[in-house]
C-alpha positions, -999 to +999 in steps of 0.1 A: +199+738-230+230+718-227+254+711-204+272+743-201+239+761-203+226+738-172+257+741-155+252+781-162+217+787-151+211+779-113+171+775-109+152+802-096+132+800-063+104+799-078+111+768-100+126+750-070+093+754-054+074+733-083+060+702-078+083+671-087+061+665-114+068+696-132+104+700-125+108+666-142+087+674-172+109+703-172+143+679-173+130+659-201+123+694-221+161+699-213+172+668-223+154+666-259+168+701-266+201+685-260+197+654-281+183+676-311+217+693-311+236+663-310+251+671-277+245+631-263+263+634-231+245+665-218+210+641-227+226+612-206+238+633-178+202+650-174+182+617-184+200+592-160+197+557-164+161+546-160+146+536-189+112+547-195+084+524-194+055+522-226+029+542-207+062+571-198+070+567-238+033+574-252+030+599-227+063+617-238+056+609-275+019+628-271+032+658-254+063+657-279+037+656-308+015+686-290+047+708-292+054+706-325+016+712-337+009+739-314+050+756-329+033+750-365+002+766-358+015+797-334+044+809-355+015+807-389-012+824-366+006+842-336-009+836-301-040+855-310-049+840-341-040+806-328-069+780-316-068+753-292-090+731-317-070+740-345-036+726-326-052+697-311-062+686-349-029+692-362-014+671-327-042+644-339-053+641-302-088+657-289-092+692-275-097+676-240-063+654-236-042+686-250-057+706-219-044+675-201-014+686-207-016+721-212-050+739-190-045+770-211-038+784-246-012+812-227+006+778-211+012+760-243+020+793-258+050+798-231+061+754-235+064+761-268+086+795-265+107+780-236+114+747-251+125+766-284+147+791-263+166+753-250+170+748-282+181+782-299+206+789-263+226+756-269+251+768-292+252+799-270+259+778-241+285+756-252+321+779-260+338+788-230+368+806-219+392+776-224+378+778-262+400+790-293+376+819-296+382+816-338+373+783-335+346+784-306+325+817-327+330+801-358+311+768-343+286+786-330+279+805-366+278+767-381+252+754-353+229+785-356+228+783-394+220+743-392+193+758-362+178+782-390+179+757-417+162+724-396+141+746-368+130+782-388+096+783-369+117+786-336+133+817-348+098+829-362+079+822-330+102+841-305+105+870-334+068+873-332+067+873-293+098+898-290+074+922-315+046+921-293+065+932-263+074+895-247+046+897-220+044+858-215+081+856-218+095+881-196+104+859-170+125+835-188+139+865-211+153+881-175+164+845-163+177+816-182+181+840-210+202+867-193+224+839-171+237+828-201+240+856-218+259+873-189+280+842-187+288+846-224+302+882-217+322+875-198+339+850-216+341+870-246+357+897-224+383+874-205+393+865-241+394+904-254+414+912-226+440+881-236+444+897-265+430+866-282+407+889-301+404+922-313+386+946-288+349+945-291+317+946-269+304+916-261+268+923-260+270+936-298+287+903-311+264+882-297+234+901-307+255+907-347+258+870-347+222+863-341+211+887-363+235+872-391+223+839-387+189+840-373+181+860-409+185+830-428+152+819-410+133+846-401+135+863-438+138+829-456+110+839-482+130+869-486+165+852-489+146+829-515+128+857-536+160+878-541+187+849-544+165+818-559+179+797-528+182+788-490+196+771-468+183+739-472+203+740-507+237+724-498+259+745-519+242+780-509+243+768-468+279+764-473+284+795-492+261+810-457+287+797-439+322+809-451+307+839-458+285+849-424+320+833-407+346+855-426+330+884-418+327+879-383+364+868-380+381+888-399+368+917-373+378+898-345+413+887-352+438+905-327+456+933-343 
């Protein structure tokens, strides 16, 4: 997540109870999900200033490069269809070192998830009550549209796992997930009650606006088979864009 998402989400006893090790590796996950979205001074805040050394780099660029295989390979194959063999091939690493790093398929499974759930939440996280709430909604339409156009198999993956009932990702569903989300409401509310928009309910934008935007990559072959295009067309994502954002707005502008 980013700043306002680390600043929002306090960790849980449970994760304060981990070993340094793993709240670390946890840090790092926080801080590439911040870089990927451009937000730089959330990644310097959370990385620090030690520079890593050449064994910390190769170590970080394996795990990085298990991540992305094993995303590739779960949101073509699902959890069950998946194979440990077939994600260390595509990593280009033996089966052994990926259990190295992850003992199980069910733990990789859940990296994956949470690390895309970072990245999908930033936008989320970043408007707060201070915003211009045209200008703050309309950014976060823009940054989920550039999400579904650069990262689809996020949106895929976490589709797939809602589907089959969330089981290994309950916990950060009811957690990270619902702090910011409950944060979120509340924000949207303070600026309802402003009369800096037009009253709605909170929990229906935010799930409207994911729906509007996280369509684009979740039904991309069926965006491309009835319009000939997608999003990673220029003029068509900017078409997306005023149109997903006029709609939104002109419901929310105070009357």
């Amino acid at each position: 997540m980013t700043d306002a998402a680390a600043k929002t989400v306090k960790p849980s006893r449970k994760a304060a109870g981990k070993p340094a090790s793993k709240r670390a590796s946890g840090a790092r996950e926080l801080v590439k999900a911040a870089q990927s979205v451009g937000d730089i001074k959330a990644a310097e805040a959370l990385e620090g200033h030690r520079a890593p050394g050449p064994r910390q780099r190769a170590g970080e660029a394996r795990k990085a490069a298990i991540l992305k295989a094993a995303l590739g390979v779960f949101a073509r194959l699902g959890l069950d269809g998946a194979s440990v063999e077939a994600i260390a091939q595509a990593a280009g690493i033996s089966k052994a070192n990926l259990l190295y790093y992850h003992p199980t398929k069910e733990a990789l499974y859940v990296a994956v998830l949470e690390q895309g759930l970072s990245l999908w939440l930033a936008p989320l996280s970043r408007f707060s009550e201070g915003d211009d709430p045209a200008e703050a909604i309309a950014a976060l339409i823009d940054a989920k549209l550039v999400l579904s156009r650069d990262h689809p198999e996020v949106s895929r993956l976490f589709a797939l796992e809602m589907l089959r009932g969330a089981p290994l990702l309950k916990p950060v569903l009811s957690g990270p997930l619902k702090a910011v989300f409950d944060a979120k409401v509340a924000v949207i509310e303070a600026w309802a009650a402003a009369g800096r928009l037009a009253p709605v309910d909170p929990p229906h934008l935010i799930f409207a606006l994911w729906a509007l935007t996280q369509h684009y990559a979740d039904f991309a072959v069926q965006v491309r088979a009835l319009t000939g295009k997608s999003l990673s067309d220029k003029r068509f994502m900017e078409e997306t864009r005023a149109a997903v954002t006029a709609l939104v707005l002109d419901g929310l502008r105070p009357r």
